[in-house]
C-alpha positions as CSV (number, residue, x, y, z in Angstrom):
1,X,0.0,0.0,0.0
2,X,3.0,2.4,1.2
3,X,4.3,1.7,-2.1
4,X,1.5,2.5,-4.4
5,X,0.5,5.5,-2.9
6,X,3.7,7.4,-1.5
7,X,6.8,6.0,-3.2
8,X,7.1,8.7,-5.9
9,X,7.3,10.9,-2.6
10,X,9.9,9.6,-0.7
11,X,13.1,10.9,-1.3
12,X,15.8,8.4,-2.8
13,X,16.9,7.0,0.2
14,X,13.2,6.3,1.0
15,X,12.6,4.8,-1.8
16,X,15.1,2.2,-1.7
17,X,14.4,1.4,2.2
18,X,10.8,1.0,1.4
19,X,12.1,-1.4,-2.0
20,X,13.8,-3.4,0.4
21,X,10.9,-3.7,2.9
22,X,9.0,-4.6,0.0
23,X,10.6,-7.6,-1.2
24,X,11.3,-8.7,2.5
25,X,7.7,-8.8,3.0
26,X,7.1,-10.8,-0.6
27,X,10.3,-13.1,0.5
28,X,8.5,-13.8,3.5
29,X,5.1,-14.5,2.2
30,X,6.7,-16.8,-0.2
31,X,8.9,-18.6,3.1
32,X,5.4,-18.7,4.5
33,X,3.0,-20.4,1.7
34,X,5.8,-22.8,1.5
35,X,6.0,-23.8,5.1
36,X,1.8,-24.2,5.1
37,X,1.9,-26.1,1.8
38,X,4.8,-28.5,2.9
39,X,2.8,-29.0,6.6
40,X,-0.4,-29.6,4.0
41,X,1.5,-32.0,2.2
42,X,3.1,-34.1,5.1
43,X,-0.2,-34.3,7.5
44,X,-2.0,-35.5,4.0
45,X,-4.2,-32.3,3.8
46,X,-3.5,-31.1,0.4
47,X,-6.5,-31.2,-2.3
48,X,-6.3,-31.9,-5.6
49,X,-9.0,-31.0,-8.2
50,X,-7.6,-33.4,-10.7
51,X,-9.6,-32.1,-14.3
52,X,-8.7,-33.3,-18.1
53,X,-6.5,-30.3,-19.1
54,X,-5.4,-29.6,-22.8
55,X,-1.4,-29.2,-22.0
56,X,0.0,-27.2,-24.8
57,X,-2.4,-24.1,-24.6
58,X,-2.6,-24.6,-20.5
59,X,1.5,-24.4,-20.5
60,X,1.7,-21.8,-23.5
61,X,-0.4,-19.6,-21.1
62,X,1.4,-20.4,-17.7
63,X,4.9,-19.1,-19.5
64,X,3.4,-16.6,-21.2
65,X,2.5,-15.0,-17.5
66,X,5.6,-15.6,-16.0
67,X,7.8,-14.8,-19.1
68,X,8.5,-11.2,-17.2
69,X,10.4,-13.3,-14.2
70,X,12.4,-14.7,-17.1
71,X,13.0,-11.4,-18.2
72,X,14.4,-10.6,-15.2
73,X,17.4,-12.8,-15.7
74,X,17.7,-12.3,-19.7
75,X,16.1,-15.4,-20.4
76,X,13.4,-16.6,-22.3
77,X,11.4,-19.0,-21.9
78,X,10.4,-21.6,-25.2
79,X,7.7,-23.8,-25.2
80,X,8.3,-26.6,-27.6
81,X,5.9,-29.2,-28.1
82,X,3.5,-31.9,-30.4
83,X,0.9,-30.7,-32.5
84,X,-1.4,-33.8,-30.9
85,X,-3.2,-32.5,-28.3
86,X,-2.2,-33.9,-25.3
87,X,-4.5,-34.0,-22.2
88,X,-4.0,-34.9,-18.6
89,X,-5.5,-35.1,-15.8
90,X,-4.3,-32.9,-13.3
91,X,-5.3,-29.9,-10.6
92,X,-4.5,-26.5,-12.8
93,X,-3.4,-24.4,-9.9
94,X,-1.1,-27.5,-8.4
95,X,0.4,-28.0,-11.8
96,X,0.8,-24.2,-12.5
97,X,2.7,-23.9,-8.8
98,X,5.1,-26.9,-9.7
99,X,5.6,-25.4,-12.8
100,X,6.2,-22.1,-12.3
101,X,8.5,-23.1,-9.3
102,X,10.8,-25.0,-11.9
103,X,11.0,-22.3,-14.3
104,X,12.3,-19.7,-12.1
105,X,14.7,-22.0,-10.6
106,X,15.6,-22.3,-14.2
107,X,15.8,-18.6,-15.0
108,X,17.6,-17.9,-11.6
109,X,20.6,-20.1,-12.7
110,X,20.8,-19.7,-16.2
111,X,23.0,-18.0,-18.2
112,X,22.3,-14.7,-19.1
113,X,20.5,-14.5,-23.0
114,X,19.9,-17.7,-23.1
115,X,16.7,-19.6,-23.2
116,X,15.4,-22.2,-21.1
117,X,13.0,-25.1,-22.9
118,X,10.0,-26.4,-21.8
119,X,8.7,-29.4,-23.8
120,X,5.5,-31.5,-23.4
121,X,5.7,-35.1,-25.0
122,X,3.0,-38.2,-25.4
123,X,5.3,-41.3,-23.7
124,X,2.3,-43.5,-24.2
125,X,-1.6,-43.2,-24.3
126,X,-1.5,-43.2,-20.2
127,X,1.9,-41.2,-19.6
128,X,3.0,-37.3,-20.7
129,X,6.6,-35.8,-19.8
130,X,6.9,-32.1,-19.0
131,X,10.7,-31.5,-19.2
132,X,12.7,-28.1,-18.8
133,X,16.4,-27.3,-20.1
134,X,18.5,-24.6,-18.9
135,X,21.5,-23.4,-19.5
136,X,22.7,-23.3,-15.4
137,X,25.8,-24.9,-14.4
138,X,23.6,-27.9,-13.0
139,X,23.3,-30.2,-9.8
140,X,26.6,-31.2,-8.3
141,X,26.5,-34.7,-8.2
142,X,27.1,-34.9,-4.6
143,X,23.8,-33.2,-4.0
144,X,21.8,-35.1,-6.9
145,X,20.6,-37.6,-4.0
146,X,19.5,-34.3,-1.6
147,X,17.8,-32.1,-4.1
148,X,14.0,-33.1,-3.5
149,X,15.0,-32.3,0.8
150,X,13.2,-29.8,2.4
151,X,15.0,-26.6,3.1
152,X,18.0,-28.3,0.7
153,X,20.4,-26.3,-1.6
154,X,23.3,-26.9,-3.1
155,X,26.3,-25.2,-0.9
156,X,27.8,-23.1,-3.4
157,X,27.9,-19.3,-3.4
158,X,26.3,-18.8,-7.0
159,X,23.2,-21.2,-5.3
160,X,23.0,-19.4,-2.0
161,X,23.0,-15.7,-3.8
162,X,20.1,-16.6,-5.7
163,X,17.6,-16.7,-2.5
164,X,15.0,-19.0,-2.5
165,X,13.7,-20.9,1.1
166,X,14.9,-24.7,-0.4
167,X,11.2,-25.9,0.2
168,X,10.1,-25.5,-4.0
169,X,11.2,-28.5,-5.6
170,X,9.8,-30.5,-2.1
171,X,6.7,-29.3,-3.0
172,X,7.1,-29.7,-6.7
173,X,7.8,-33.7,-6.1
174,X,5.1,-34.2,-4.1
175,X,2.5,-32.3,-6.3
176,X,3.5,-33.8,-9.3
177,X,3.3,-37.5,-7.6
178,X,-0.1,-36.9,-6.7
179,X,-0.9,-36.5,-9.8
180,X,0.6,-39.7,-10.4
């Protein structure tokens, strides 16, 4: 609220402290909706609306809304997939957390200009594979085994001075499992 209505008031060093507060406060809403949904999760009190989706326009759409947190890193985000129509069952606001939570991991640790590919294929009549590429350095092998741990990152100072609470791709596992 302090931001919309006074910030073109505040005099630069205003503006920056109430920048900062501003992002705190959307770090810790983040930390917090992540701590509630991993307590869900693990007392078995998450719902799932599982629907038949159409992938390819659902996916287009969910990239084409977060393509300005790509921009924030120079990266852009390309969908490629089959012409076939591809459904799924799956809960649309689940599937758009997961998904969203992988791309910005992906954006976060990819080069800069670069893009980062999303692909949707048929495996069989019963099975469909969501995959995302990057151009990030990758998971050390050391931690390959620890990456799906809640509150896990990997120890290195380009991982660490990216942010992020190490509770997403916890969630992410467990919301894409449910859907089986």
């Amino acid at each position: 609220l302090l931001k919309a209505k006074i910030f073109d008031s505040l005099d630069e060093k205003g503006q920056k402290l109430l920048t900062l507060s501003y992002y705190n406060c959307e770090r810790l809403a983040h930390l917090v909706n992540d701590i509630l949904n991993m307590e869900k999760i693990a007392a078995g009190k998450m719902e799932y609306f599982l629907e038949a989706v159409d992938v390819n326009p659902f996916i287009q759409d969910i990239i084409a809304r977060n393509q300005s947190y790509g921009d924030k890193y120079d990266v852009l985000f390309k969908f490629a997939y089959e012409t076939d129509k591809i459904t799924c069952f799956v809960d649309k606001n689940r599937f758009e957390q997961a998904l969203v939570n992988v791309l910005s991991n992906a954006a976060k640790f990819s080069l800069a200009n670069t893009e980062v590919i999303i692909r949707a294929d048929r495996i069989s009549d019963e099975e469909v594979e969501i995959s995302i590429k990057d151009t990030g350095e990758g998971i050390p092998e050391a931690f390959k085994d620890k990456i799906f741990g809640k509150f896990t990152q990997a120890n290195s100072s380009s991982t660490r001075s990216k942010g992020g609470t190490g509770l997403g791709l916890n969630i992410t596992k467990s919301i894409i499992e449910a859907f089986g």
